[in-house]
C-alpha positions in Angstrom: 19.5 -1.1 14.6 18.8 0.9 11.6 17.1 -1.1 8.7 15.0 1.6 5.6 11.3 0.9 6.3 10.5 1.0 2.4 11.5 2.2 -0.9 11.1 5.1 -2.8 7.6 5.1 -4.8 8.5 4.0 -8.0 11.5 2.5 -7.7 12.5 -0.7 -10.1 13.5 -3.7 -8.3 15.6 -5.6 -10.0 14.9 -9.2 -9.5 16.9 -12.1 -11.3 14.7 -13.7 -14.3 14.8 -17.3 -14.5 16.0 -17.0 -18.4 18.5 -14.7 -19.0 18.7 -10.9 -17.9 16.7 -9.4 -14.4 13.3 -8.3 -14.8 12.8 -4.8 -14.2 9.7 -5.1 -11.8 7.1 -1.8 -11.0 3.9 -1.2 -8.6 1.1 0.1 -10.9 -2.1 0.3 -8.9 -1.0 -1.7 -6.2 0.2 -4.8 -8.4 4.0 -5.7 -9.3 4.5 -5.8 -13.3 7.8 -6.2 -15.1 8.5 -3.3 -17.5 8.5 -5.5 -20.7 5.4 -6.7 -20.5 3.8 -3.7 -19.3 5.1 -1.9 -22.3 3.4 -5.1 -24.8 0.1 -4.9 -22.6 0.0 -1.6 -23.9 0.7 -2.2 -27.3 -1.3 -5.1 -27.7 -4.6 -2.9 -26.1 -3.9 -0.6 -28.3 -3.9 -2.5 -31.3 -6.9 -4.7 -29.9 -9.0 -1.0 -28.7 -8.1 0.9 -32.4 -8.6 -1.8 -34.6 -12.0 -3.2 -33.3 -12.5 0.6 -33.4 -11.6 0.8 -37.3 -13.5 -2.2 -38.1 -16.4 -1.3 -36.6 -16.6 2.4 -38.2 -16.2 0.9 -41.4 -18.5 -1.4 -41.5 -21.3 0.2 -39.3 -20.7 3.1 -41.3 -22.3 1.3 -44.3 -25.2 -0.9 -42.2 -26.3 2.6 -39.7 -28.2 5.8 -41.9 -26.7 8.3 -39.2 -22.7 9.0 -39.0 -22.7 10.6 -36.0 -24.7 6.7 -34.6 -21.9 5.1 -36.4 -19.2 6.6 -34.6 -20.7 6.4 -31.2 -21.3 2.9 -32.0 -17.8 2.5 -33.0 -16.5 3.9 -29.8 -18.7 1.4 -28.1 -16.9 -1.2 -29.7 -13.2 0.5 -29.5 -14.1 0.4 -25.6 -15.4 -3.4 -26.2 -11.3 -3.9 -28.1 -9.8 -2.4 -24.5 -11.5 -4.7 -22.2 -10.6 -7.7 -24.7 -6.9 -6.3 -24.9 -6.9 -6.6 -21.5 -8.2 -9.9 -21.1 -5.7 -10.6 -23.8 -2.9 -9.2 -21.8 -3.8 -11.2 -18.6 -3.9 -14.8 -20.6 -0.4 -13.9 -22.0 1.7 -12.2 -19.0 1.5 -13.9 -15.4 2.1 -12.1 -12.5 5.2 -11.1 -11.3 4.5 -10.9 -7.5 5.7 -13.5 -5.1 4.2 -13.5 -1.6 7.3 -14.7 0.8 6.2 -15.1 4.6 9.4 -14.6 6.6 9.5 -14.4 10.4 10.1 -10.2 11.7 12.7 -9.4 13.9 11.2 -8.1 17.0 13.9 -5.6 17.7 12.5 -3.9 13.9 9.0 -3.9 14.8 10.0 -2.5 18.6 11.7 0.3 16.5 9.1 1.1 14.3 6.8 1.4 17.3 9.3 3.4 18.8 9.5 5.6 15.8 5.6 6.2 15.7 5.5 7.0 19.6 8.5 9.6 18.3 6.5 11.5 15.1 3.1 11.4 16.6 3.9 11.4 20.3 1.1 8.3 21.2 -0.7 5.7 19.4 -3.9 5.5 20.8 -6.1 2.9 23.3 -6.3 -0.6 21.6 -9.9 0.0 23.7 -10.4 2.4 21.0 -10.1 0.5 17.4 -13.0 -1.2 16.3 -13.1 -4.9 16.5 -12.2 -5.6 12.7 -8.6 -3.4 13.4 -8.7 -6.3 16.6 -8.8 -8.9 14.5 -6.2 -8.0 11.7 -3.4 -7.0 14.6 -4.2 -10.3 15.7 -3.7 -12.4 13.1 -0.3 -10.0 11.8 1.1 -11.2 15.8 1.0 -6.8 16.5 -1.5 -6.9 19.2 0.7 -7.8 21.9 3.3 -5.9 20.6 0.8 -2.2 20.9 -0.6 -3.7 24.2 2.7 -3.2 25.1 3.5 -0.2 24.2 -0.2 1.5 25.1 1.1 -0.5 29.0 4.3 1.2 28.3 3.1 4.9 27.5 0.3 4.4 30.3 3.1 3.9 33.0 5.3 6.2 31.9 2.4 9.0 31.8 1.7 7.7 35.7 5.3 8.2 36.5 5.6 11.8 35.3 2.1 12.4 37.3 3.2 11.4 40.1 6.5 13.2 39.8 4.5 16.3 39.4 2.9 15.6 42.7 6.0 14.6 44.8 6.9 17.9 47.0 10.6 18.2 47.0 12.2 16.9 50.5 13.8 20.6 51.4 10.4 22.5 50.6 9.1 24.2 53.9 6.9 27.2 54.6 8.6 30.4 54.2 8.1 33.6 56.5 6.9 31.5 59.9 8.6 31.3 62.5 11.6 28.9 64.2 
């Protein structure tokens, strides 16, 4: 059984929007966001960040005796216009992500454990992992599945020992005599 573990990085998923024509969805910064309204958060931060920006250089540029204070007040406030854009942004544009709990086939997680044991030869000792790492294989129902396969890697290491150690049946001292 052969199933793609993920998708190319940056890939669009299409996904069907419930009005009309699928939503192009992206990961930016580890978040799901439809291409549309990515593209208007950025317009409207824009317009938010350079106009508060504008406003502020005019008018502090009559109140403040130094330009060069003026300006680097007016920056302050352009920076003020990006935080509020994106406050903005958030009210209007609801995330796109859905969390969907499904139950895994075992026979997929077996063969990505298989498939780890293949590229770096052995995961580890659970004995190992620090009692957090315990806790979160727990709760995502993998502990028992690398228990197994540390039991698993264990015997098969004790197997090929002891085949080292096993002196073939026909092996005899050479050069005494009959």
């Amino acid at each position: 059984m052969n199933q793609p573990l993920a998708k190319p990085y940056g890939t669009p998923i299409p996904v069907p929007a419930t009005a009309g024509a699928p939503l192009n969805l992206y990961e930016v910064w580890g978040d799901t966001v439809a291409g549309r309204d990515l593209m208007l958060s950025i317009l409207i931060g824009g317009a938010v960040s350079l106009g508060t920006f504008g406003i502020a250089h005019v008018s502090l540029h009559n109140l403040v005796d130094s330009v060069q204070m003026a300006k680097a007040y007016s920056m302050l406030v352009g920076i003020l216009g990006c935080l509020a854009g994106g406050v903005i942004s958030a009210r209007l544009f609801k995330p796109k992500r859905e969390v969907l709990e499904q139950v895994v086939d075992p026979a997929f997680r077996e063969q990505v454990v298989a498939e780890l044991l293949k590229e770096y030869g052995s995961l580890g000792r659970l004995e190992e992992v620090t009692p957090h790492v315990i806790d979160e294989l727990h709760e995502l129902g993998l502990y028992e599945l690398f228990r197994e396969a540390q039991t698993r890697e264990e015997s098969a290491r004790a197997a090929e020992a002891a085949a080292e150690r096993q002196v073939p049946l026909g092996a005899g001292l050479v050069g005494g005599r009959p």
